[in-house]
C-alpha positions as CSV (number, residue, x, y, z in Angstrom):
1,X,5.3,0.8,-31.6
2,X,6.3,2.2,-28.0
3,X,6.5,5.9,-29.0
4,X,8.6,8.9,-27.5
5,X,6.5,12.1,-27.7
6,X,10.0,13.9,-26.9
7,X,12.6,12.0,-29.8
8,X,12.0,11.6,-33.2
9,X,13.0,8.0,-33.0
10,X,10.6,5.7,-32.1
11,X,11.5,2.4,-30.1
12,X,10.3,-0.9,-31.9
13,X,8.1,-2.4,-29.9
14,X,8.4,-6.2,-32.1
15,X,4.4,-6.4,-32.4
16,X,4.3,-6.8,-28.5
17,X,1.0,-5.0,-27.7
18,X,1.9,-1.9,-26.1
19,X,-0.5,-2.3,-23.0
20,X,1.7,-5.6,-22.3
21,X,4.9,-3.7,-22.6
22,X,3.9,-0.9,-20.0
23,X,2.5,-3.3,-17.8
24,X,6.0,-5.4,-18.2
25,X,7.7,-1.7,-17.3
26,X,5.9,-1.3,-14.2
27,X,6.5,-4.5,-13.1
28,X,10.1,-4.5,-13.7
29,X,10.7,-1.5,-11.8
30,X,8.7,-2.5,-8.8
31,X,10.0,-6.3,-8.6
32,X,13.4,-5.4,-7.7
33,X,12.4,-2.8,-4.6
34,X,9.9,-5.2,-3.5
35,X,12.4,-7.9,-3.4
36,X,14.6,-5.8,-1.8
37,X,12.1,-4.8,1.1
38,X,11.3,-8.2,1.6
39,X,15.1,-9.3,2.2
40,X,15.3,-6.5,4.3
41,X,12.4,-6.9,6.3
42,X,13.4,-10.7,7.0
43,X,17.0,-9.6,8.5
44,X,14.9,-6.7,10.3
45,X,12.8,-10.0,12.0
46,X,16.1,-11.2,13.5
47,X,16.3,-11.1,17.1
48,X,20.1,-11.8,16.9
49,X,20.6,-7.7,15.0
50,X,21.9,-4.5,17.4
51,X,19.7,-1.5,17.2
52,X,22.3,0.2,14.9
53,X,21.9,-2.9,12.8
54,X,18.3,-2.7,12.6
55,X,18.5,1.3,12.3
56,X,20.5,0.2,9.4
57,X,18.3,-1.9,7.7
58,X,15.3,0.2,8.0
59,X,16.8,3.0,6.8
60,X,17.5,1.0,3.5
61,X,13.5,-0.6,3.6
62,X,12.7,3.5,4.0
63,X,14.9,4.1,0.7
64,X,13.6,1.6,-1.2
65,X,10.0,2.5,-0.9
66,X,10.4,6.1,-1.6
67,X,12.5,4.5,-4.6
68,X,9.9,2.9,-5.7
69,X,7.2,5.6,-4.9
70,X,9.0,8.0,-7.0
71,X,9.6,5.9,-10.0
72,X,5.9,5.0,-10.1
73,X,4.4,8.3,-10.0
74,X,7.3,9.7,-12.8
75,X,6.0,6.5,-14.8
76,X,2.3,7.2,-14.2
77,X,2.8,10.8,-14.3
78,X,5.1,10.8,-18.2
79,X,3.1,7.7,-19.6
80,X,0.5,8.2,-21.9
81,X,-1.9,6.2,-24.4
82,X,-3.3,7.0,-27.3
83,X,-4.4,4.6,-30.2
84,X,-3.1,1.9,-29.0
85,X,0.4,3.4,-28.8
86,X,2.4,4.7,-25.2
87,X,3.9,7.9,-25.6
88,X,6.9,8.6,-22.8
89,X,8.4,11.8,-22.0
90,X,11.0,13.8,-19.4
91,X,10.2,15.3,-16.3
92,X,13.4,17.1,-16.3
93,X,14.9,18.7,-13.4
94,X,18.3,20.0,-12.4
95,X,20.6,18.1,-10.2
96,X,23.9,18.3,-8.6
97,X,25.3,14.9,-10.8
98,X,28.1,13.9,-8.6
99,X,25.7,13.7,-5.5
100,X,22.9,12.2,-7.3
101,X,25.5,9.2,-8.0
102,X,26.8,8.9,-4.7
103,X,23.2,8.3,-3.2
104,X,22.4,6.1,-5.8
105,X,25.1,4.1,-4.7
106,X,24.5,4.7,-1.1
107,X,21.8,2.5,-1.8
108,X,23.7,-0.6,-2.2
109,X,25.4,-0.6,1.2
110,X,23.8,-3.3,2.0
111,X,23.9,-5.5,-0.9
112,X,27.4,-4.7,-1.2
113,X,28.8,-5.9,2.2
114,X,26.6,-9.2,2.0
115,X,28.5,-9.8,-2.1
116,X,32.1,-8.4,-1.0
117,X,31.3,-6.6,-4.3
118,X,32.4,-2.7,-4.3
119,X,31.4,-0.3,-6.2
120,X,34.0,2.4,-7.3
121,X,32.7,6.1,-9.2
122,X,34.9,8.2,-11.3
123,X,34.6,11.2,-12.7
124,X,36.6,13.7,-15.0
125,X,37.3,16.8,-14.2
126,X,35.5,18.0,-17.3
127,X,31.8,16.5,-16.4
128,X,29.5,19.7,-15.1
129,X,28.3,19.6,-11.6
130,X,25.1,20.8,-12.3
131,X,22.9,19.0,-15.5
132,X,19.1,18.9,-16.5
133,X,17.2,15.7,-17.1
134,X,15.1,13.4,-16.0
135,X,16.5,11.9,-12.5
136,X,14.2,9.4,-11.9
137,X,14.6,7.7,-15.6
138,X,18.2,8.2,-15.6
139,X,18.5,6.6,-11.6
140,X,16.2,3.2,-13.4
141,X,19.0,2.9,-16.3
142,X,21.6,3.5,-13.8
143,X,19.9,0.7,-11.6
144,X,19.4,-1.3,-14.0
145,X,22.8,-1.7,-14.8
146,X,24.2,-1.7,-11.5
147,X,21.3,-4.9,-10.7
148,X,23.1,-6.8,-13.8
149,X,26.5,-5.9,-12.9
150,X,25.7,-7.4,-9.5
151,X,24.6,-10.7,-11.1
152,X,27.5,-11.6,-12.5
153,X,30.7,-9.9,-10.4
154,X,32.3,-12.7,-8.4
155,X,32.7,-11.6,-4.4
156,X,36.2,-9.5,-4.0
157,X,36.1,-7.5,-7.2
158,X,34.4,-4.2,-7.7
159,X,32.0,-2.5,-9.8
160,X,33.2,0.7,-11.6
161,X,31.4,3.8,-12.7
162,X,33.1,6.1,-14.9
163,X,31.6,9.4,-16.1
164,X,32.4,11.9,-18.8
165,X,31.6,15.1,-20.6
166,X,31.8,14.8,-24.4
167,X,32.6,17.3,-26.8
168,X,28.6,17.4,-28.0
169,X,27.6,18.4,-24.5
170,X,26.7,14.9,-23.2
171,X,27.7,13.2,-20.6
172,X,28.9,9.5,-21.0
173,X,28.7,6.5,-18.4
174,X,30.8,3.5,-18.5
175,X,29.2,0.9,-15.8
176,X,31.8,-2.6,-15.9
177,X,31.7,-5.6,-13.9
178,X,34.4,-8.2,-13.4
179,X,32.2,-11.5,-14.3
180,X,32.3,-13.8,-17.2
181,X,30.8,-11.7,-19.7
182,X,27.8,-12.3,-22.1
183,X,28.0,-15.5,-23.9
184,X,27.8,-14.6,-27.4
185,X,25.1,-16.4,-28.7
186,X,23.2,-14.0,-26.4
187,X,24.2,-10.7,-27.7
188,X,21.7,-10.1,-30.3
189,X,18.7,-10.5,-27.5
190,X,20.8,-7.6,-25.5
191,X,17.8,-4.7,-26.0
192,X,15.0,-7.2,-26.8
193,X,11.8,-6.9,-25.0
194,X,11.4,-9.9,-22.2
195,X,14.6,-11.9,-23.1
196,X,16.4,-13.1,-19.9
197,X,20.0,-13.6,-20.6
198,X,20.7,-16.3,-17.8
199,X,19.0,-19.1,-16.9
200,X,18.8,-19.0,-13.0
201,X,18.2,-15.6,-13.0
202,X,14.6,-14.8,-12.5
203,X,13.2,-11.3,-14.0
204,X,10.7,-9.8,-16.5
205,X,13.7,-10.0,-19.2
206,X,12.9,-6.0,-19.4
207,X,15.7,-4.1,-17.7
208,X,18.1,-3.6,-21.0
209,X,15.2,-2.9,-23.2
210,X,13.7,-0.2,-20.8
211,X,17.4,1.2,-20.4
212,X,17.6,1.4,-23.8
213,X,14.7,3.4,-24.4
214,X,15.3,6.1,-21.4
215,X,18.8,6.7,-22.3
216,X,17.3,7.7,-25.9
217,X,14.4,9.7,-24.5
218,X,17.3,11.3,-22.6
219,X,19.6,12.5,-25.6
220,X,21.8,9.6,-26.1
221,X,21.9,5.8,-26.3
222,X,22.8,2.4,-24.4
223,X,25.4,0.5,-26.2
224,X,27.2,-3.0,-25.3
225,X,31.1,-2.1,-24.7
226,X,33.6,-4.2,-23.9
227,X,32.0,-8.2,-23.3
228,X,34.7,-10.5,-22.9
229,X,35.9,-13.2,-20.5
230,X,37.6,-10.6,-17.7
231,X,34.4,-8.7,-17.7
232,X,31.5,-6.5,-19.5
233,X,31.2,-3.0,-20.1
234,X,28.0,-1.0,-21.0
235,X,27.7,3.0,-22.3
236,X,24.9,5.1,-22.3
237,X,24.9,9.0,-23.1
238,X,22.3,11.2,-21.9
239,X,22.0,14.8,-23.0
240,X,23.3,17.0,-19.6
241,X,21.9,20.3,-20.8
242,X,24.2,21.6,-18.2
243,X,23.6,25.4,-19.8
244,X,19.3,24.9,-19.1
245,X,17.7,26.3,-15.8
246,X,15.1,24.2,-14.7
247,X,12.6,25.6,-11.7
248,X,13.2,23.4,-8.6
């Protein structure tokens, strides 16, 4: 079992040793940056790009290694072992949430322009602007998502974020895409350790299941919403703790 020292619940790990699944972790949230730095760094080798294009691209090569900097040392740094199990917890900090979004957005300037995909934020009045938890985990499930949403949205359409507060005190995200939706034979593999859902798609088959078991650490959950042929919607809550001060 993959155990939370910080929720009651424990995540089933389905007899995968738990070594395998920490190793599968790290190398699911490195892959993506990598492959992101190496796109980047190809376009960078182009000697058809202005300087404001390469200025451009390097400043998205300097973002994703910090990304991927800070994720491994919160994974390295909340991860720990004992008899045979991993035990995760929060680093929680406090964080302005509606400019925490945008640069986690920011992020996919690039990736947007080359898709002609958008990606569109909302939020309601009622969400706090100030919340304590976990940035770096709640940036991976946000990623994540955003990374599948990007799969599957066909060029012109746009990505939405919607965000907002709940009468229990936590915070709910809405993340919907505008492709063909999940066939439904697939469904029950949704949160299921290495279980790619696409063929053609490559990946460690990790990036729900570890989404999944962040948003609980966090307070909440990840659920499949709306999965049709016009799109798919996923929701996760997260505790905001929005009445907690953190030291900076």
């Amino acid at each position: 079992m993959l155990g939370i020292s910080t929720v009651s619940k424990a995540v089933p790990s389905n007899d995968i040793p738990s070594t395998h699944l920490f190793i599968g972790m790290l190398a699911h949230e490195m892959r993506s940056q990598i492959s992101g730095i190496c796109t980047i760094s190809k376009m960078l080798l182009s000697e058809n790009d202005s300087k404001e294009d390469k200025r451009f691209y390097l400043s998205h090569v300097n973002a994703m290694s910090m990304n991927v900097l800070h994720v491994l040392n919160n994974m390295m740094a909340t991860s720990r072992f004992y008899n045979d199990n991993v035990a995760v917890k929060m680093a929680p900090a406090r964080i302005n949430i509606r400019q925490w979004l945008k640069l986690q957005i920011r992020q996919y300037d690039l990736i947007s322009t080359l898709s002609s995909v958008k990606i569109k934020a909302h939020f309601r009045t009622t969400v706090p602007d100030y919340i304590t938890t976990d940035e770096i985990k709640l940036g991976q499930i946000v990623k994540n998502l955003i990374d599948n949403a990007f799969k599957f949205a066909p060029s012109g359409t746009c990505i939405s974020i919607s965000v907002s507060y709940l009468s229990d005190g936590r915070l709910l995200f809405q993340i919907t895409d505008h492709g063909k939706g999940i066939p439904a034979e697939k469904i029950h593999l949704l949160f299921q350790p290495f279980q790619s859902l696409e063929v053609g798609f490559s990946g460690t088959g990790l990036g729900l299941y570890v989404s999944k078991l962040y948003a609980t650490l966090l307070g909440g959950d990840l659920l499949l919403g709306r999965n049709d042929k016009r799109g798919t919607s996923f929701l996760f809550m997260i505790d905001s703790q929005s009445n907690i001060t953190t030291k900076h």
